[in-house]
C-alpha positions as CSV (number, residue, x, y, z in Angstrom):
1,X,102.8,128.2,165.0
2,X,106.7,128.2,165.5
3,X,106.6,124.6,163.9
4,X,104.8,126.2,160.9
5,X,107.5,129.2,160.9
6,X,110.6,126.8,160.8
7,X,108.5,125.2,158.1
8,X,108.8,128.2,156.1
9,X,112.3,129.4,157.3
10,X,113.2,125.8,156.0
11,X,111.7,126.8,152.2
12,X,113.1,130.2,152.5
13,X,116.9,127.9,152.7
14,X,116.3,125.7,150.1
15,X,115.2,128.6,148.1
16,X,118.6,129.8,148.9
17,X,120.7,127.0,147.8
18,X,118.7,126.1,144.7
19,X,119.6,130.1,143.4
20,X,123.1,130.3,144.5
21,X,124.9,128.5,142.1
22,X,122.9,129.2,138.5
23,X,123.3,133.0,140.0
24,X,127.0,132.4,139.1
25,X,127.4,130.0,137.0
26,X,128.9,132.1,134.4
27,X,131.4,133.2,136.6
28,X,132.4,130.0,137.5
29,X,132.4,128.7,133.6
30,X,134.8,131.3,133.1
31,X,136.6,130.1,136.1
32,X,137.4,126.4,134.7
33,X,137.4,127.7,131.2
34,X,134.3,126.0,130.3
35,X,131.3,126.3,127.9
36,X,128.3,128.3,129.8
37,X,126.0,125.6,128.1
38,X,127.2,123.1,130.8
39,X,124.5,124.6,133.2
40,X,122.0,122.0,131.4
41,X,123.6,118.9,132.1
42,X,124.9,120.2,135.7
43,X,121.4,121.3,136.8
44,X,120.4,117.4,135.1
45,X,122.5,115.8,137.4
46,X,121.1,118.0,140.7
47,X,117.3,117.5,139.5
48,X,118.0,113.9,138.2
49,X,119.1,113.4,141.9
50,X,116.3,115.3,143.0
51,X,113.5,112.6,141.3
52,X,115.0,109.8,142.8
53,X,114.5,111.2,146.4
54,X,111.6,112.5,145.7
55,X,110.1,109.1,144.1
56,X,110.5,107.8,147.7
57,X,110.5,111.0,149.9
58,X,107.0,110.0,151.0
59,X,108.1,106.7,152.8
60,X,111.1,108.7,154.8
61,X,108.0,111.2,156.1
62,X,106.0,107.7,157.1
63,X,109.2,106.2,159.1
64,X,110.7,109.7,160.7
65,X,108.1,112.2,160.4
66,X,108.1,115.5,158.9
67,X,110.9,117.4,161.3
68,X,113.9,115.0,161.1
69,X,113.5,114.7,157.4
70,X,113.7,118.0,156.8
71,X,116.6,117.9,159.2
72,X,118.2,115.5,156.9
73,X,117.5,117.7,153.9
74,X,118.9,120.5,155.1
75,X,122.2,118.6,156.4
76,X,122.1,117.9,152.9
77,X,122.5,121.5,151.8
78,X,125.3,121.8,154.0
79,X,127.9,118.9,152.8
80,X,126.6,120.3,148.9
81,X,127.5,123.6,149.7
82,X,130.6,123.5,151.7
83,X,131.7,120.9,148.3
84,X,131.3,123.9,145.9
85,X,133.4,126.2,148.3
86,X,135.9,123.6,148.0
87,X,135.3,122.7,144.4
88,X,138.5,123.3,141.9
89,X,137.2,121.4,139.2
90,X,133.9,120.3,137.3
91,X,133.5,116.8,139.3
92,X,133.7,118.6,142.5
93,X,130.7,120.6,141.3
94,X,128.8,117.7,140.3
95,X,129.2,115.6,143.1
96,X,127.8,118.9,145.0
97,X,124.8,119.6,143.0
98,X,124.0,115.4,143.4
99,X,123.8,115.6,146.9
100,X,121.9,119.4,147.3
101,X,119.8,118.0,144.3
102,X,118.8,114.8,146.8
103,X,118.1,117.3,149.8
104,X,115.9,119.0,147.3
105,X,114.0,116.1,146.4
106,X,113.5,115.2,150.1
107,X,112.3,118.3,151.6
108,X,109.8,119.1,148.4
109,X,107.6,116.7,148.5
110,X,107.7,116.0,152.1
111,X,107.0,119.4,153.0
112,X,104.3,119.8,150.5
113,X,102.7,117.0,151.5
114,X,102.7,118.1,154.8
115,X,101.2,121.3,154.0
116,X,98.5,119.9,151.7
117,X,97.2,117.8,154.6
118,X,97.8,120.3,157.0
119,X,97.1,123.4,155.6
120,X,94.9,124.9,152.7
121,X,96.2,126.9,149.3
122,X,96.9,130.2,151.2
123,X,99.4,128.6,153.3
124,X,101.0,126.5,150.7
125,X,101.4,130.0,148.5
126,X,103.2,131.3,151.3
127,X,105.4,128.6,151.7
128,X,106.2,128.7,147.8
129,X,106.8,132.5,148.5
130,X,109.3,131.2,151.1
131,X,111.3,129.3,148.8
132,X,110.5,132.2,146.0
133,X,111.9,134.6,148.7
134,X,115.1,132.6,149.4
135,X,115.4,132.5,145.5
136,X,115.5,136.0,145.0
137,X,117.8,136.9,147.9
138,X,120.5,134.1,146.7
139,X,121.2,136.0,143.3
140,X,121.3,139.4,145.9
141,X,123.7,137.9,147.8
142,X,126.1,136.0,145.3
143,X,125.5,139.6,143.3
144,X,126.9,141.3,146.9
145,X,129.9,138.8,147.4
146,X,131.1,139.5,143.4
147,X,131.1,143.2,143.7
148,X,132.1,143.6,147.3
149,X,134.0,140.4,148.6
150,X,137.2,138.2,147.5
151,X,135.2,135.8,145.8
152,X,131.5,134.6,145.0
153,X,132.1,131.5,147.4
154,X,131.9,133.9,150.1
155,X,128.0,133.4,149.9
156,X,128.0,129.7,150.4
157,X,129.3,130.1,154.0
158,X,127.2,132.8,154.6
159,X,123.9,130.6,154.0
160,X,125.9,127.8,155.6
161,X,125.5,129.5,158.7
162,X,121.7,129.9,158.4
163,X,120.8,126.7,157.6
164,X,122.6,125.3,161.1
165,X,120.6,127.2,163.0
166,X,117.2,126.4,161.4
167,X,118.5,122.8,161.6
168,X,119.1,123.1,165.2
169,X,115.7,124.5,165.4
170,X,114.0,121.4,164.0
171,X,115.5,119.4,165.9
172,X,114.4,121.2,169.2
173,X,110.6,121.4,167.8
174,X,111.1,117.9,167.5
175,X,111.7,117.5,171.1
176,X,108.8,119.9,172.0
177,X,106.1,118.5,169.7
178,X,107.0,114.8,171.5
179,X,106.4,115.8,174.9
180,X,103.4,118.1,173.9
181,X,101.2,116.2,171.8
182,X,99.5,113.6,174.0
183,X,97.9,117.4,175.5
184,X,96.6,117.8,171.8
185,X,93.0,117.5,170.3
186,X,93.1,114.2,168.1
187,X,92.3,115.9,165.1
188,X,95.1,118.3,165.8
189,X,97.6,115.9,165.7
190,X,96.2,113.6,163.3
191,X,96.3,117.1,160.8
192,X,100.3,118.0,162.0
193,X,101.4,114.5,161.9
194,X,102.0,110.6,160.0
195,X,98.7,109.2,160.7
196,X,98.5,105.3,160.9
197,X,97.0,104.9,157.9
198,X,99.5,106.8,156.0
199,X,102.0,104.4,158.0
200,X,100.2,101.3,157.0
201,X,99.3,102.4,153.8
202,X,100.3,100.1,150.5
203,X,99.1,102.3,147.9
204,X,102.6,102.7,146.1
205,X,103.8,105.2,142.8
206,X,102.7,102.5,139.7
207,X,98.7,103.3,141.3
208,X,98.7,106.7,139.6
209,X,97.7,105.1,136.7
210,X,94.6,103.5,138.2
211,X,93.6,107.0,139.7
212,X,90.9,108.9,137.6
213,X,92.8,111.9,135.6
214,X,95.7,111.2,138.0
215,X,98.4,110.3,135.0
216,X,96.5,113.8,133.2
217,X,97.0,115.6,136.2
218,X,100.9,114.3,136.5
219,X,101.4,115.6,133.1
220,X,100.5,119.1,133.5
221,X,102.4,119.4,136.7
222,X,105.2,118.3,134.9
223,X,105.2,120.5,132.1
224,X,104.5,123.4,134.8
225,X,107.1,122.5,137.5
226,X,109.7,121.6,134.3
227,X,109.4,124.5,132.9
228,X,109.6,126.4,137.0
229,X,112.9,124.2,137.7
230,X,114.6,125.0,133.9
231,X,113.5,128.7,133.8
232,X,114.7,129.1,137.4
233,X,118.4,127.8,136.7
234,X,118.7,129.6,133.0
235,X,117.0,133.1,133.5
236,X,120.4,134.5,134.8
237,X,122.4,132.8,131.9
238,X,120.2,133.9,129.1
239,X,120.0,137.3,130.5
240,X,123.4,137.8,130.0
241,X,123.3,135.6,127.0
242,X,120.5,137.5,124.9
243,X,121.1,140.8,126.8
244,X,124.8,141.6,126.6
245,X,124.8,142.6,130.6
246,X,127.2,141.3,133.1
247,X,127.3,138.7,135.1
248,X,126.3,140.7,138.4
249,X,123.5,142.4,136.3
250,X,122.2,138.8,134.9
251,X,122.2,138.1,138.8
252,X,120.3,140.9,139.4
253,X,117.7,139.9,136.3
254,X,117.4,136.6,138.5
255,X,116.5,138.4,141.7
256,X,114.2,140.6,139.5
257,X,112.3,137.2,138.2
258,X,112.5,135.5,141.8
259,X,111.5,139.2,143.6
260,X,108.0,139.0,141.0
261,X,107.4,135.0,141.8
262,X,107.5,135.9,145.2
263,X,105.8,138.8,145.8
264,X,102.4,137.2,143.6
265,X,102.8,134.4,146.0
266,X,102.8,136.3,149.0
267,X,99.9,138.2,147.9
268,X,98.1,135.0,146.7
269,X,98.3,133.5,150.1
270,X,96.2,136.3,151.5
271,X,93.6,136.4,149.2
272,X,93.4,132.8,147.3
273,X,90.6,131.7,149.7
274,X,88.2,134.0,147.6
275,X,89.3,133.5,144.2
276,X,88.9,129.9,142.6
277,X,92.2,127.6,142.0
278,X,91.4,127.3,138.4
279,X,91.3,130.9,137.7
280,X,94.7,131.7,139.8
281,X,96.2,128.8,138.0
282,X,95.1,130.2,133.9
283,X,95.8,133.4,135.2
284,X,99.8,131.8,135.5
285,X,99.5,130.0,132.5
286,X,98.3,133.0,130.2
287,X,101.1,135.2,132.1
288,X,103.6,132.9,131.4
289,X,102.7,132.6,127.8
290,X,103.1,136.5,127.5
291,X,106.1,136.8,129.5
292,X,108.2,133.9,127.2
293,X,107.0,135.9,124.4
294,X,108.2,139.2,125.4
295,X,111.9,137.1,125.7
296,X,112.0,137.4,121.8
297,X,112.3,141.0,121.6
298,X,116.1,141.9,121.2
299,X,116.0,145.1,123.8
300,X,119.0,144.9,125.4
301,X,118.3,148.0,128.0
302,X,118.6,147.0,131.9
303,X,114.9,148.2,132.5
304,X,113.7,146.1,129.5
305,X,115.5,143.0,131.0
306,X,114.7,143.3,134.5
307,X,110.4,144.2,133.4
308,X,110.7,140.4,131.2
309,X,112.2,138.7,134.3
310,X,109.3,140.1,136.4
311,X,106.9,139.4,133.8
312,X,108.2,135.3,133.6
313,X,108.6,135.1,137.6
314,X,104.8,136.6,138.1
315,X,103.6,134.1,135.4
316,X,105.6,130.9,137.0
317,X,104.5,132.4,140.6
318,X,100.9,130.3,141.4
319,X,101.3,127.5,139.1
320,X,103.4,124.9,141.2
321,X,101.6,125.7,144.7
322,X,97.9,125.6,143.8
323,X,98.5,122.5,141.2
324,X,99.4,120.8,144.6
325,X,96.9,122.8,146.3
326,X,94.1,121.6,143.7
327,X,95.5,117.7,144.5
328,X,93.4,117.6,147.6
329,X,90.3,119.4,145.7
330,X,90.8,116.7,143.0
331,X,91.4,113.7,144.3
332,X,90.8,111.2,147.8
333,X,93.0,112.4,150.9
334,X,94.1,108.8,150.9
335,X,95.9,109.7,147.2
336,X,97.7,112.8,148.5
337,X,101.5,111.3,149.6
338,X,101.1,109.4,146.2
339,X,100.1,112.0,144.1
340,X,102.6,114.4,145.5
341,X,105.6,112.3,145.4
342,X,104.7,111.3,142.1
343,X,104.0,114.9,140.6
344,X,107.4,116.1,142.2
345,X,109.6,113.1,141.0
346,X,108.5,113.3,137.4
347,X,108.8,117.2,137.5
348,X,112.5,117.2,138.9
349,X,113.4,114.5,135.9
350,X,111.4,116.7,133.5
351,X,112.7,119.6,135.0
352,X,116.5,117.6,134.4
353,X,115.7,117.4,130.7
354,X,114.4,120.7,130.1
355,X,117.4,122.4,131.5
356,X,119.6,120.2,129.8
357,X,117.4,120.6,126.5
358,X,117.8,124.3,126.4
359,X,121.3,123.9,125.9
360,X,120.8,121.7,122.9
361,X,117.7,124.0,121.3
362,X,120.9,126.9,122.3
363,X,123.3,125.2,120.0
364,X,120.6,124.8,117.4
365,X,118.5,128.0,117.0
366,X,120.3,130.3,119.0
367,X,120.0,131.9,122.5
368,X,117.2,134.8,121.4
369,X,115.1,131.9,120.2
370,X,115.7,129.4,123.2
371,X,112.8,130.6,124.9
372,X,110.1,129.1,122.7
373,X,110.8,125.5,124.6
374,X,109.7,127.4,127.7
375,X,106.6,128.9,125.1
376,X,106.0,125.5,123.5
377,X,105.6,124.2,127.4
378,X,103.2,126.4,129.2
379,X,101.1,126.1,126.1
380,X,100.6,122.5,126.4
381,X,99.9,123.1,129.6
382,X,97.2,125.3,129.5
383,X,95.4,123.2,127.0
384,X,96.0,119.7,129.7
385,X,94.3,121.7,132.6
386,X,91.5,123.2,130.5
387,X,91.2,119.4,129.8
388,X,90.7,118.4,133.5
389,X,89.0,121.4,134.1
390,X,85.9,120.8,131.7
391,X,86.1,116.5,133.2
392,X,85.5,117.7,136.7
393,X,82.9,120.2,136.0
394,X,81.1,117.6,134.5
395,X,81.4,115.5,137.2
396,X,80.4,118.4,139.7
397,X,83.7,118.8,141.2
């Protein structure tokens, strides 16, 4: 249990650290004088970084285990944020989002993986709902330090803090799970921990391809946890973009969208045992769809803005934990690292390109009709998993 509460504190973190900066960003564009469409090709270079952890995330979990890498990770977080407090120019901010962007890729898919093996879809909800959590208190905070504080960098130390002492935390887990697990039930540990054949195993990312519907699966996931990542950094931006609103009240839109993501997870993880993954996850889809669709009408009242960001973050909410939840329904246990890894890496990348995409369909149609990429998207998706849906029904799955 406190293993599995550190687990979530750690999510609740990197919740925190992936919202901080897109909760500002056009504060800090007016800052160095630059175009707000940046946010694409800066979030790029964070979830470019992200995919190249994550494409090898899995063999870090093999060598160190679960609680020094996410150690690691959130060290991570630390050096990226304490760059953007420093940061007086755009290649300060870069270098920043690079290494927070490699922490991400780290901690994602080991975590997950972890939690898939370890844990069912209830628990994996919740610890979505901790990172959704962590999301929607980052904009709350960076909105606090704006109004009330010197400067927005104020919030960067003030998670800073927090993620030492988690750290410190994992690190002394570490040292009780050593000494305590020769007491344990084999299964037990075998559940909480690198089993040998995970260690020995030589099933490596290029195998997808030979797993049954495991490139179809890949696919939806990544059009789903794209369109999670891109929505997640622009929903503040377009806000104030389409909107008219300030910057703090864009923030607030944010912690709106993250406050309705998290709240459906919380609530899924209580009761997803009775309802069936593949209604939870059209239930998102068709959410989604509506909520996107709502972006297009030019209302530029606070109430109308902050009811579309709840709308988008209830939609996004079950889509990215019970897709990895559905992995061990799916497919062999054996698959799971491989699949996970896999699904993450090519999400962050697509996740790269759709963020920066949006600021080339902005320049193009216009921000009040940039949201039909996200629209285009979660279509797609819905007809891929009604696709492996109707396969595995006929197979009895």
């Amino acid at each position: 249990m406190p293993f599995l509460i550190a687990i979530f504190a750690s999510f609740i973190l990197y919740g925190l650290a992936c919202s901080l900066f897109s909760s500002v960003w056009p504060e800090i564009a007016r800052e160095l004088s630059v175009d707000f469409t940046l946010l694409g090709l800066l979030i790029m270079i964070s979830s470019g970084a992200s995919g190249i952890t994550s494409s090898f995330a899995y063999k870090i979990r093999r060598k160190l285990g679960t609680s020094i890498s996410t150690t690691i990770s959130l060290t991570g977080f630390i050096i990226g944020l304490l760059l953007l407090y420093f940061s007086k120019n755009l290649a300060m901010i870069c270098i920043a989002l690079a290494i927070m962007g490699s922490s991400n890729g780290i901690i994602d898919t080991i975590v997950n993986s972890y939690m898939i093996k370890a844990y069912g879809g209830g628990k994996i909800s919740m610890l979505h709902a901790s990172w959704g959590l962590g999301s929607s208190v980052g904009p709350i905070i960076m909105s606090y330090a704006l109004a009330h504080t010197s400067s927005y960098k104020n919030g960067f130390i003030w998670v800073i803090g927090a993620i030492l002492i988690t750290g410190i935390c994992f690190i002394l887990l570490k040292i009780y799970w050593e000494g305590k697990k020769k007491s344990l039930p084999e299964d037990f540990v075998n559940r909480h921990s690198v089993s040998k054949e995970e260690k020995e195993s030589h099933i490596d990312l290029k195998d997808i391809f030979k797993i049954k519907l495991g490139f179809v699966f890949v696919l939806c996931f990544i059009l789903c946890g794209s369109t999670n990542s891109a929505i997640s950094s622009w929903i503040a931006t377009l806000s104030v973009e389409q909107r008219s609103i300030t910057v703090a009240e864009g923030a607030t839109a944010a912690a709106f969208y993250f406050g309705g993501l998290t709240a459906v997870r919380v609530i899924l993880g209580f009761i997803s045992d009775r309802i069936k993954t593949k209604y939870i996850l059209v239930f998102g889809l068709i959410v989604s769809i509506i909520g996107y669709s709502l972006m297009f009408i030019r209302n530029t009242s606070l109430p109308f803005t902050y009811f579309v960001a709840t709308i988008v973050g209830i939609g996004i909410s079950p889509l990215v934990p019970f897709l990895h939840h559905s992995i061990k329904e799916l497919f062999n246990e054996k698959y799971i690292g491989i699949i996970v890894s896999c699904c993450n890496t090519t999400s962050l990348i697509g996740g790269a390109a759709a963020t920066a995409l949006m600021s080339l369909v902005i320049k193009v149609v216009g921000v009040n009709t940039a949201p039909i990429l996200f629209l285009a998207l979660m279509i797609l998706a819905l007809i891929i998993y009604m696709h492996i849906i109707k396969v595995k029904e006929k197979e009895g799955v």
